[in-house]
C-alpha positions as CSV (number, residue, x, y, z in Angstrom):
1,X,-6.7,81.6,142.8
2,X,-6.3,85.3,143.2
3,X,-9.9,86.0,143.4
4,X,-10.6,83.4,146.7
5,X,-7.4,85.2,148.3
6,X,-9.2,88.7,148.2
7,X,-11.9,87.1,149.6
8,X,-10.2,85.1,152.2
9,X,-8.2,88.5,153.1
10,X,-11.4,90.6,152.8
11,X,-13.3,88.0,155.3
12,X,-10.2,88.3,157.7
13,X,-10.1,92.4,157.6
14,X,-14.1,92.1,158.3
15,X,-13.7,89.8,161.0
16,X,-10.9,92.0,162.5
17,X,-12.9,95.2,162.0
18,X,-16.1,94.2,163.2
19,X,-14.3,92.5,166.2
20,X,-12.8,95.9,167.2
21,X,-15.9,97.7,166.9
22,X,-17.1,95.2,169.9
23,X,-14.0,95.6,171.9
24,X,-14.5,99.0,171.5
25,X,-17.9,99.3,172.4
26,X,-17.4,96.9,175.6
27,X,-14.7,99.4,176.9
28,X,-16.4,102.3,176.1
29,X,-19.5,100.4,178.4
30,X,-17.5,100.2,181.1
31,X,-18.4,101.9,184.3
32,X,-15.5,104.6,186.3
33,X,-15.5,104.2,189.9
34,X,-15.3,107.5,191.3
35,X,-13.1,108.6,193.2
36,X,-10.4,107.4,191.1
37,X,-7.3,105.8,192.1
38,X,-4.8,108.2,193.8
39,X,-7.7,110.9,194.0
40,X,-7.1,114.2,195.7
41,X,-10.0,113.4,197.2
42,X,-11.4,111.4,200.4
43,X,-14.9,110.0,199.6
44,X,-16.6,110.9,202.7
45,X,-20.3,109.4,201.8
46,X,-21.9,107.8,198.3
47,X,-24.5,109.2,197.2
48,X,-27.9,106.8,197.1
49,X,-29.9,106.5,193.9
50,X,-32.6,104.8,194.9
51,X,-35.3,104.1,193.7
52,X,-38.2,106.7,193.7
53,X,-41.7,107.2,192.2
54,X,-42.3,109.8,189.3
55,X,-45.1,110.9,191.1
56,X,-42.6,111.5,194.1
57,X,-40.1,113.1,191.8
58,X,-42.4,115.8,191.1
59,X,-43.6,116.4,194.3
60,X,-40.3,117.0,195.8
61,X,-39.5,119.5,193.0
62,X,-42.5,121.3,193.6
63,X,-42.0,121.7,197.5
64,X,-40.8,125.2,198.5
65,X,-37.2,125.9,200.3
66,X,-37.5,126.0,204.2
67,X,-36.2,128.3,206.2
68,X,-33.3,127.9,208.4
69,X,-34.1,129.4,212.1
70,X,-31.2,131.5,211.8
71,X,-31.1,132.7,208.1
72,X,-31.1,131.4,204.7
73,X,-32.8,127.8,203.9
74,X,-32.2,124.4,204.2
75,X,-31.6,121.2,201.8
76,X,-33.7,119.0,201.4
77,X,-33.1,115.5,202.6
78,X,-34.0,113.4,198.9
79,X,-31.7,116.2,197.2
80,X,-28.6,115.4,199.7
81,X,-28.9,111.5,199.2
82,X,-27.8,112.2,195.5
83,X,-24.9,114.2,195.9
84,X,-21.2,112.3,197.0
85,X,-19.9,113.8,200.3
86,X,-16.1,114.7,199.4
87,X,-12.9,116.3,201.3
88,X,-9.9,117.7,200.0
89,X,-7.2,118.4,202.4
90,X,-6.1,122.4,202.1
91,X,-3.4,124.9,203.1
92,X,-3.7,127.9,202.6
93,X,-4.4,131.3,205.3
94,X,-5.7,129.7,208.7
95,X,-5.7,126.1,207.2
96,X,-3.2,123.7,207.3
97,X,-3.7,120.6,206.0
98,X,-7.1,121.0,206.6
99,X,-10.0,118.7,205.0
100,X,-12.5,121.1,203.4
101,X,-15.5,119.3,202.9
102,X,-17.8,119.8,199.8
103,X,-20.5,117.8,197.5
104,X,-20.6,116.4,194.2
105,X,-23.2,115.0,192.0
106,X,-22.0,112.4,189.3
107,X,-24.3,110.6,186.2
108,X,-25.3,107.2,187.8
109,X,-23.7,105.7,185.4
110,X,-20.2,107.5,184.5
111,X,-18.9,105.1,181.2
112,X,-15.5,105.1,180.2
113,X,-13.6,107.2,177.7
114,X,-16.7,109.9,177.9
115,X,-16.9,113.2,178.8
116,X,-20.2,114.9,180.6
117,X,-20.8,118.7,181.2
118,X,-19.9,120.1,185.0
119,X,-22.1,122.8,186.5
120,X,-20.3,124.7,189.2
121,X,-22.8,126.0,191.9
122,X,-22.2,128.6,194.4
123,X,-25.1,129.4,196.7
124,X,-26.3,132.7,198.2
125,X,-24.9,133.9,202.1
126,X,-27.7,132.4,204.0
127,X,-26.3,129.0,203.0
128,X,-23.4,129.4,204.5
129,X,-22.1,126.6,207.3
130,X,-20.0,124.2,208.0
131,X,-22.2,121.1,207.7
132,X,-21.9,120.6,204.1
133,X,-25.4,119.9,203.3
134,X,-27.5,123.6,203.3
135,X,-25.3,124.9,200.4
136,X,-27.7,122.1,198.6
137,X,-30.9,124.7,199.5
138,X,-32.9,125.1,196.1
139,X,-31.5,122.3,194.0
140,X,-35.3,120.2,194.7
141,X,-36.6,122.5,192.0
142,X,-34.1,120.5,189.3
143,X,-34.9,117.3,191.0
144,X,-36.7,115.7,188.0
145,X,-33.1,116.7,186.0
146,X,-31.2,114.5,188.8
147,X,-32.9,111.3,189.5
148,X,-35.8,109.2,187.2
149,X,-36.6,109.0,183.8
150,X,-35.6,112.8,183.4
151,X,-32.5,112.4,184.5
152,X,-29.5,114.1,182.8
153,X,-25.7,113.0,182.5
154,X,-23.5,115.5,184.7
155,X,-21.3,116.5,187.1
156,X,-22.6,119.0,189.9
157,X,-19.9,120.7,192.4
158,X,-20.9,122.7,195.3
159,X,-18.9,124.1,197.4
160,X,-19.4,126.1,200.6
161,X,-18.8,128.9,202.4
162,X,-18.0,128.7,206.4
163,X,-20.4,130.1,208.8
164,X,-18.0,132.6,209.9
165,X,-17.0,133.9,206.5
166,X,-20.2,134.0,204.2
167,X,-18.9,136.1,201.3
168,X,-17.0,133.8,198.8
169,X,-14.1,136.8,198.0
170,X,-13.2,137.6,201.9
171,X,-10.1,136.4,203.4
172,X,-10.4,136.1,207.6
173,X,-6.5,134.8,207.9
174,X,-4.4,137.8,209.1
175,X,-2.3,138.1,205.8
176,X,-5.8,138.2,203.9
177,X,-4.6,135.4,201.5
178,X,-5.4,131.7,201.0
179,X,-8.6,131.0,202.9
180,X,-11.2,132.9,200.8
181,X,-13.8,130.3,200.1
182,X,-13.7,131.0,196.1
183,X,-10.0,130.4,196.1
184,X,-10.4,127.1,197.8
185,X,-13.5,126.2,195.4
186,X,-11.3,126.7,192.5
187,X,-8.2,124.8,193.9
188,X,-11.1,121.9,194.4
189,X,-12.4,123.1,190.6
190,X,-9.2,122.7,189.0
191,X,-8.3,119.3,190.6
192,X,-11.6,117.8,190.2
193,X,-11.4,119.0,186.1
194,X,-8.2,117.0,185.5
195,X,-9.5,113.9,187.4
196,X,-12.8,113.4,186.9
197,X,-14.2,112.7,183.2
198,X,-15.5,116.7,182.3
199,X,-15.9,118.2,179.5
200,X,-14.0,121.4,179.8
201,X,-15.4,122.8,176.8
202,X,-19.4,122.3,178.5
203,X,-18.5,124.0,181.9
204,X,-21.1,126.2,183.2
205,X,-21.8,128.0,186.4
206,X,-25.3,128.9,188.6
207,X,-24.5,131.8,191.3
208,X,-27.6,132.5,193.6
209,X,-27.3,136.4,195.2
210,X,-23.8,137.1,196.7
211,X,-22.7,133.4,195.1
212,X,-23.6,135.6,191.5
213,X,-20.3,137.5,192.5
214,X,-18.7,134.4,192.6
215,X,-19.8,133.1,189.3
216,X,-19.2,136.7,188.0
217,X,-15.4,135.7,189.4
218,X,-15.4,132.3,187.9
219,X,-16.1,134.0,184.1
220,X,-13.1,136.5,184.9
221,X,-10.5,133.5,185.9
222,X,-11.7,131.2,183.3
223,X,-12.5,132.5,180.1
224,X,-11.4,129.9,178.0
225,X,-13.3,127.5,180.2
226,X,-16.9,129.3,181.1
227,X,-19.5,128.6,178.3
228,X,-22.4,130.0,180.6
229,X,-23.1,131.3,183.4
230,X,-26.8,132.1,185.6
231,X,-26.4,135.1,188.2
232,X,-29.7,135.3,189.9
233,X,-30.6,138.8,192.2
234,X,-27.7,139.6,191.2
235,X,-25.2,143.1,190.5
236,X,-23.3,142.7,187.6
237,X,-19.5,143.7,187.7
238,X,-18.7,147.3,186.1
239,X,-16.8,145.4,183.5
240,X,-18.9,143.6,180.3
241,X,-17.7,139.6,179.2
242,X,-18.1,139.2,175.5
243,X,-16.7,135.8,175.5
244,X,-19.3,133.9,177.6
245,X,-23.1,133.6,177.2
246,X,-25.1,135.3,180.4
247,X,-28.8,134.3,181.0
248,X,-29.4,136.3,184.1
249,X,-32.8,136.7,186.6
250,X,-34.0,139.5,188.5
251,X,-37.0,140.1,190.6
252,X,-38.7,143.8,189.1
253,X,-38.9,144.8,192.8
254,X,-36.0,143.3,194.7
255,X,-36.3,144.7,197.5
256,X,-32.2,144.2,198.3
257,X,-30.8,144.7,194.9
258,X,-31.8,146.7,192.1
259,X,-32.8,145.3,188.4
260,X,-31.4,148.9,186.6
261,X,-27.5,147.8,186.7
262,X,-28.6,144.3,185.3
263,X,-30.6,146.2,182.7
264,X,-27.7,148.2,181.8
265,X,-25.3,145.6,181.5
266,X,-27.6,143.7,179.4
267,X,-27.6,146.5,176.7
268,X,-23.4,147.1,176.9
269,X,-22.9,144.2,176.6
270,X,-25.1,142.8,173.6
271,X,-23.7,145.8,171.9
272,X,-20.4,144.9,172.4
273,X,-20.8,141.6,170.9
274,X,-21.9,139.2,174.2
275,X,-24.9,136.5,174.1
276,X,-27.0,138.6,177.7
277,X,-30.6,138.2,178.6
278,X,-32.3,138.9,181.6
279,X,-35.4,137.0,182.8
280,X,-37.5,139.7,185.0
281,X,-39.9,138.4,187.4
282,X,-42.7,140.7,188.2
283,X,-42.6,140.3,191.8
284,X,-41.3,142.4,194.8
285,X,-39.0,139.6,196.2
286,X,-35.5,138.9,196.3
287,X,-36.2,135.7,195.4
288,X,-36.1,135.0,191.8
289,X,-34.2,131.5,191.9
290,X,-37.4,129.4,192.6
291,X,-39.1,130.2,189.5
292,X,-35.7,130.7,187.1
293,X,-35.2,126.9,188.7
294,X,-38.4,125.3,188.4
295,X,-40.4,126.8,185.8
296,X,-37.3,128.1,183.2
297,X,-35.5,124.8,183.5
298,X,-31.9,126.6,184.1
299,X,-30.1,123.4,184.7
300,X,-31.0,121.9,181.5
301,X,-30.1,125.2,179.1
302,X,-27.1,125.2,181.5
303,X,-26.1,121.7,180.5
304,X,-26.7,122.1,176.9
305,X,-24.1,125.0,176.8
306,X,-20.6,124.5,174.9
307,X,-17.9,127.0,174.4
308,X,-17.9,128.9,171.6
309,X,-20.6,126.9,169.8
310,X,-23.5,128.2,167.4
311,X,-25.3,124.8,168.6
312,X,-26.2,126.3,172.2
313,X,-29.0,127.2,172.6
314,X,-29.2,131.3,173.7
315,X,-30.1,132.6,177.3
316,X,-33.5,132.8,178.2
317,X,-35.3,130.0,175.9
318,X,-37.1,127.2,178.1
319,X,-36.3,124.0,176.3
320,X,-39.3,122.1,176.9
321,X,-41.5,125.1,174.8
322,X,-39.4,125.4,172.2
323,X,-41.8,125.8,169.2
324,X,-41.0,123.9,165.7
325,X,-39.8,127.8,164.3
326,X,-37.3,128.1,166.9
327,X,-35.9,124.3,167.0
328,X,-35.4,125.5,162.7
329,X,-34.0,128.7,163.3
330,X,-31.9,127.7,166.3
331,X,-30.3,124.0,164.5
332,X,-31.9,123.6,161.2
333,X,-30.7,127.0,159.8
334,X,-27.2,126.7,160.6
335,X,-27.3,122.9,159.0
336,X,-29.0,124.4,156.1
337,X,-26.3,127.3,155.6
338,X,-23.1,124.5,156.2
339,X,-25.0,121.8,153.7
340,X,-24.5,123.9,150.4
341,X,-20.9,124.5,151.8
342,X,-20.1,121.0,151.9
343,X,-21.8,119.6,148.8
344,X,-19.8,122.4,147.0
345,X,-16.7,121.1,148.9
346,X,-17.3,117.5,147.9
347,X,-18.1,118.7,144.0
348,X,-14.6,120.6,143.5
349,X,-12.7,117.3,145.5
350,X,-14.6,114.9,143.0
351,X,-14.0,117.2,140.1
352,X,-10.3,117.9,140.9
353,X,-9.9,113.9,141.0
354,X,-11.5,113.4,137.9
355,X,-9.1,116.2,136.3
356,X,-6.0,114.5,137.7
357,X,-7.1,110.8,136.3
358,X,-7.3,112.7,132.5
359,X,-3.8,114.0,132.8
């Protein structure tokens, strides 16, 4: 009699546990609307995932920046369809209550009770405007990383500065507070963080020529937060950051900004214990975010960055040529040094039991 109980009762727990696993499974399935409800945010525009040909996908990424007619470059038109036109009403300096447009790209597919890395993106002073599309200039060299079979899960923000105050630090407003574009991005940064389904331990950001200062900023008021950041033609700042990896690019002969303080930095600060490479590109340009983009794959190495990890991989490796030695000496060699750990751990636990059951 007891016997066909404890089967009856072990049927019933599987039944139970196996019908949890498939309630859990069909809520973790479920898709997030975004915005969600009681958002800080106005959804200006969805962004349009349709359909396009790989052939396509790599023929957009391989299409060159045009310029603007003024100065700086222009979007280009598949890269804006995939991005969510947002607002956020701000007061601060000259605005009051004003709706400070910006763009965010989201996973197709955002399920719930997951988390997905955020890249924050700051462009460079020619992208500058009010029309909330040019600060997307460059991003069709990660195309394959945002739409089609490549595709990656994450969050994209990108701000931008107005056309009448280009440099993400400067305040126009008479008291010199409020209105600097950086502090508005990180009002929109800190909101969108606690809303939006981010992992704030995979937060990295990409700053393209006087944007680097900004991402340079972003590592100084977030150090808990930053796993990684990408200044390209960039000046780093006098001071070193050991606590966040750096995989910087500099054109040999920029014509506008010299590589010597970035090679300096990159000796400080590897001496004082920071993760710091610099990709040089042997060409006398300024521009050395086409080729960090599209041939060093910066967006994926951005995305597989977490805080504080041994698992990430370091600056300067392009994923897709990782060789079998570094995929072992990158993952299999820390596995390899925690295994004996833990079959050690597990032979005291299971010797320590079998002492206790003698006494």
């Amino acid at each position: 009699m007891r016997t066909k109980i404890k089967i009856i009762l072990s049927s019933i727990v599987s039944i139970i546990i196996i019908f949890g696993n498939v309630l859990f499974t069909l809520a973790q399935s479920q898709e997030v609307v975004l915005p969600p409800v009681n958002s800080a945010f106005e959804l200006l525009s969805k962004a349009t995932y349709s359909t396009i040909a790989e052939d396509k996908i790599e023929e957009v990424a391989t299409e060159e920046s045009k310029k603007h007619a003024d100065d700086g470059y222009l979007a280009h038109p598949k890269v804006t369809d995939c991005f969510d036109a947002l607002g956020y009403r701000y007061t601060g300096g000259r605005y009051n209550d004003e709706l400070i447009r910006f763009r965010l790209r989201c996973p197709p597919n955002v399920k719930s009770g997951k988390k997905y890395p955020l890249i924050v993106w700051f462009h460079g002073k020619g992208e500058s405007s009010s029309d909330n599309e040019r600060q997307l200039a460059h991003i069709q060299y990660t195309f394959p990383f945002i739409v089609g079979p490549r595709s990656l899960d994450f969050f994209m923000l990108i701000t931008q500065c107005p056309g009448d105050n280009p440099y993400w630090d400067t305040s126009v407003s008479q008291d010199g507070k409020g209105d600097a574009p950086f502090t508005i991005a990180m009002e929109i940064f800190d909101r969108l963080i606690e809303e939006y389904p981010i992992d704030k331990t995979r937060i990295s950001v990409f700053g393209q020529c006087s944007g680097a200062n900004a991402a340079w900023m972003f590592a100084r008021k977030y150090p808990k937060l930053c796993a990684a950041i990408v200044p390209i033609s960039a000046t780093p700042p006098p001071e070193v950051l050991p606590d966040v990896t750096i995989s910087a690019y500099n054109c040999i002969e920029d014509p506008d900004v010299s590589i010597e303080p970035m090679r300096n930095y990159v000796k400080r600060a590897n001496l004082n214990g920071g993760i710091v490479n610099l990709t040089e590109i042997d060409a006398e340009s300024h521009d050395a975010w086409s080729q960090a983009l599209s041939q060093n794959e910066v967006v994926a190495w951005m995305i597989t960055q977490k805080k504080n990890s041994i698992f990430s991989p370091p600056p300067g490796i392009v994923l897709k040529t990782l060789s079998w030695k570094q995929v072992f000496i990158y993952y299999g060699l820390p596995i390899c040094c925690l295994l004996p750990l833990i079959i050690i751990r597990w032979f005291i636990n299971k010797r320590l039991k079998k002492t206790k059951r003698i006494q």
